[in-house]
Every structure is written in structure tokens, then in C-alpha cells.
N, C-alpha and C positions, 0 to 999 in steps of 0.2 A: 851458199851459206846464208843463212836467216841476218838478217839487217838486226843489233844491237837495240834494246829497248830502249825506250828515254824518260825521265820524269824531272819533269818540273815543279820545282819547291817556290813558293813566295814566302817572304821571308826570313828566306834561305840559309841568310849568312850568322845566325848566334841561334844560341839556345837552343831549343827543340829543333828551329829548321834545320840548323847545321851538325844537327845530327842526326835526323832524316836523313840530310844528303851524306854522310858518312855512311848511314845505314844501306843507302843503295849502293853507294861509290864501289863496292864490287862489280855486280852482275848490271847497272843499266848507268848510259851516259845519263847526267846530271845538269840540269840548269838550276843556278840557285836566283832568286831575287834580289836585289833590295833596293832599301827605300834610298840613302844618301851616303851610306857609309863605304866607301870606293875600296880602302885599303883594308877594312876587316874583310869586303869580299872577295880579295886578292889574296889574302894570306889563306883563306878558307878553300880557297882552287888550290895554292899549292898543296897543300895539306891532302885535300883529293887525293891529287895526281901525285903522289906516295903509296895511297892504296892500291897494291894487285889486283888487275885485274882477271874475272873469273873467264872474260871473253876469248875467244883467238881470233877475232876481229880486230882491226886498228882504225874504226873510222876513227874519224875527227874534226873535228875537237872533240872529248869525251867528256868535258868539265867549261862551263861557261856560265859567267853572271852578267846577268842583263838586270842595268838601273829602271825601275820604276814606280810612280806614284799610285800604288794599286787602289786608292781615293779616288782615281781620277779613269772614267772611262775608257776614256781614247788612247789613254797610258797603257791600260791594261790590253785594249787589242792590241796595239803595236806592239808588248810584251811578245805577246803569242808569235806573233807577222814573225818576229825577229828568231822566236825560238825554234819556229818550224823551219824559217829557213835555215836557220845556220847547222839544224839538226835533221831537219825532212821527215821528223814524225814525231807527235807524242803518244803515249801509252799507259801512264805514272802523272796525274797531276794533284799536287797537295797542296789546297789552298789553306797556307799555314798561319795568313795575316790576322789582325784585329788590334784592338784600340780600346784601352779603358785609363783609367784615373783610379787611384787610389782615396777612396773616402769611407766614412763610417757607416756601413749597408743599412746598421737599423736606424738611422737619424731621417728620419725622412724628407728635410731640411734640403741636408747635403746631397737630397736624390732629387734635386728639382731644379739641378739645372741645363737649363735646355740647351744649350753647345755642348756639353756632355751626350744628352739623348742622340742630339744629332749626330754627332761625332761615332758615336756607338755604332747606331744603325746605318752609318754611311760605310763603316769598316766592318762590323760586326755580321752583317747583314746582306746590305746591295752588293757589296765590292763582291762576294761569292756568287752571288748570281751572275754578274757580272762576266766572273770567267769563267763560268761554266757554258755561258751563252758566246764565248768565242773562244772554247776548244772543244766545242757538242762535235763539228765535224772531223775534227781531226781525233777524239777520242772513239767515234761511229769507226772510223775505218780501222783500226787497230782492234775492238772492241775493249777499250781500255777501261779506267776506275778514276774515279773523283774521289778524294780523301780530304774534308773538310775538318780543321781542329776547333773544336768546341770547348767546354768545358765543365766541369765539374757544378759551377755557377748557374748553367742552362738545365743541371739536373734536380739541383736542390737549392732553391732560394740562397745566397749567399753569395763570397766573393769582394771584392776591390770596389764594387757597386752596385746599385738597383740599375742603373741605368745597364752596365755590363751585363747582370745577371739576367734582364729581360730579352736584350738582344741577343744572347747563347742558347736562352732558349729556342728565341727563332730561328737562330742558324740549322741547333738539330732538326726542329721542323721542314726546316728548307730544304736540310740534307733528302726529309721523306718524300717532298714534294718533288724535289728531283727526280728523286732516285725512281718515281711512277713514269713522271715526263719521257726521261732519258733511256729508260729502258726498250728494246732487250738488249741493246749494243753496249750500252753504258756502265757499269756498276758505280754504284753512291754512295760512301759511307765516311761516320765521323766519328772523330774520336775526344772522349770529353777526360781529359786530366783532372786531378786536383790540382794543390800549390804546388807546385815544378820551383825547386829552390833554385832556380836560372838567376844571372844578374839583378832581376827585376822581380822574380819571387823573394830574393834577399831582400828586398825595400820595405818588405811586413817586418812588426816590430817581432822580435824574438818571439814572444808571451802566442801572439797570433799562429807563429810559424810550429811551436810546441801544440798550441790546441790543436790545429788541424792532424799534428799526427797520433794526437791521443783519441782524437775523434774516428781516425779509423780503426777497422777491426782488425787491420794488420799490423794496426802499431809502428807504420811505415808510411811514409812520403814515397808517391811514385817519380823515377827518376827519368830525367828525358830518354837515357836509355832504353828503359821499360815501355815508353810511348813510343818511342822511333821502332821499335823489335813488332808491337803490334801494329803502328802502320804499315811496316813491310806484309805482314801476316793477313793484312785486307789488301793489298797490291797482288796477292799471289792468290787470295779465296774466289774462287771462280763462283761459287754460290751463293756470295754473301749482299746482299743490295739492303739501301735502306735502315738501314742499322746506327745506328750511335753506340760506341763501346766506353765504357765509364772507366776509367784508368783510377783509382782511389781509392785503393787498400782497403776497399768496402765502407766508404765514408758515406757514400748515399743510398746504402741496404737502413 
């Protein structure tokens, strides 16, 4: 009997990630991240492990969160260390983290400060390289997929900040740079949402939250489910490398 797949979410436990990890929590065991918050990632495992499984496998554990400061290097190996041991493979990794501030994009004031930049490009940025440089070998043998979340910000000038929207854009680049490096084992691919009205898209003032959906051609807000449905859909695309997928109701045609 074929060994269960596995994918690992950062981020894992709210919003988008935790429902990525809904979106696998059929067909492959689950690692979610997070950064502090212990009991949201408790309740987000049980929640899991309600979902049928599509497998007639019983490894286990099939659902696990591992605490980490994905800022922090040595955090993020030990991430890994811990995830392949308690699971013995990955196959599925979705690096779903980042970091921005909310401020006014076209002020260019409020775009110059520098613990922002840093901040950006330390999350937005390195921390993907990061863990792509300690799950290359474990993703080589499986020939598994790296799914980085970008954003709509890295397509079209805009977004929560200058600082954010510079850094998404390097992230999609990074995805390509990858996805050359890592190949042919590897597949690399990210996905760029609009405003995802999550706890933290709710923080835009109403006016903000209305433009962007009048802004696009669907007349719609893409919903985290809409973005978890197509990360699964690059988890299963065997031909797909390199790629950035714009989630945005045609906000950036």
C-alpha cells in the first residue's frame, strides 16, 4: 500500500492557511504551522480530524501543528527536522507566511519606513527561500511541489503598502527563480489573491473593501475558498512549474 502524502502549511492555523489545510485534510496527512497562537492550532486539528478520510491507510498522526518563528532560520529547519520526523515524508509544501502593515500605498511618506522594508523582505521574501532550501531534499525524493502565496500587490502596484507590494513582487520572481533551480524534481508555483475579506482583510475600511470589488471584472472578492480549491489544483498539476496564478476576479487584466 502506497505511504499517505503529506503537506505542510505555514501559517496554517486561520484564514487562507486553515483552509488550505481543510482543503487537503481529505486525501493527504496535514502539518499546519504557527507563529504563537497554541489553542487556535488546537481547535483547527480537531476540526481536521472530523474530516473523512479519502485514504484506507491509518498512519499517524494524520494532523499535526508544529510552533514556529518562520523569521527566524534555524526555526524554520527545525520546523522541517520535526515535520519529517513525526511524518517520514513531505510531498505538499505551502509556504503560506508574510508580513505587511497597513498604510496609505500612494503616500510615499508612509512608504519609507525602514522596519517596515525590513520586515517585508524578511517575511515576504528570505523566510521562502528559506524553506525551500530545507525541504529541496525531502521535496527531490517524493518529486513533490512548492506553493508560495503571493499576492495580487506583487501583480499590480497596490495593496496595505509600497513596502508589501515591492516584496510580493519578489516573492513571484523568486517563485521563477526557483522553480529553474529546483527543477526537474521540484514543481514551484504561487498564487497571488486579491483582498481575501479574512479577519485581517476585514481591517480595510469598508469604502476600500467596495472598491476593490467594483475594481474587478467579476464584480467579486475571491474567497479563501476559491484560493485553497486552486492550490490543491497546482498540488495535483504535474505540468505546471513556475507559474504565478492571479486569484482577482480579473482585477489585474
Amino acid at each position: 500500500m502506497a505511504a499517505q502524502k503529506v503537506c505542510l502549511i505555514t501559517a496554517g492555523t486561520a484564514g487562507l492557511g486553515a483552509q488550505i489545510a481543510r482543503a487537503f485534510a481529505p486525501d493527504y496527512r496535514v502539518i499546519v504551522n504557527y507563529a504563537n497562537n497554541a489553542s487556535r492550532a488546537s481547535s483547527l486539528i480537531k476540526e481536521l480530524e472530523a474530516i473523512p478520510s479519502t485514504s484506507s491507510s491509518a498512519e499517524s498522526p494524520r494532523f499535526l501543528s508544529i510552533q514556529a518563528d518562520v523569521g527566524d532560520r534555524a526555526a524554520l529547519q527545525n520546523l522541517v527536522a520535526e515535520a519529517v520526523n513525526a511524518m517520514g515524508r513531505l510531498d505538499v509544501v505551502i509556504s503560506n507566511h508574510g508580513w505587511t502593515r497597513i498604510t496609505n500605498f500612494m503616500n510615499l511618506d508612509e512608504g519609507m519606513v525602514d522596519e517596515d522594508w525590513d520586515k517585508c523582505f524578511l517575511y515576504n521574501v528570505k523566510s521562502h527561500v528559506w524553506l525551500m532550501h530545507a525541504v529541496r531534499s525531502e521535496l527531490e525524493k517524493t518529486e513533490g511541489c512548492f506553493i508560495s502565496t503571493a499576492s495580487l500587490a506583487g501583480v499590480k502596484p497596490s495593496g496595505s503598502s509600497l513596502p508589501y507590494a515591492v516584496t510580493k513582487a519578489a516573492q513571484i520572481h523568486l517563485v521563477k527563480a526557483l522553480a529553474n533551480i529546483c527543477s526537474p524534481k521540484i514543481r514551484v508555483n504561487s498564487v497571488s489573491p486579491g483582498l481575501l475579506l479574512t479577519d485581517w482583510g476585514m481591517q480595510f475600511p469598508e469604502g476600500k473593501r467596495e472598491a476593490a470589488r467594483e475594481n474587478s471584472k467579476l464584480k467579486r472578492l475571491a474567497t479563501v475558498e476559491d484560493v485553497a480549491d486552486q492550490v490543491r489544483t497546482l498540488a495535483l498539476s504535474r505540468s505546471v512549474t513556475g507559474q504565478n496564478l492571479s486569484i482577482d476576479g480579473g482585477a489585474s487584466l
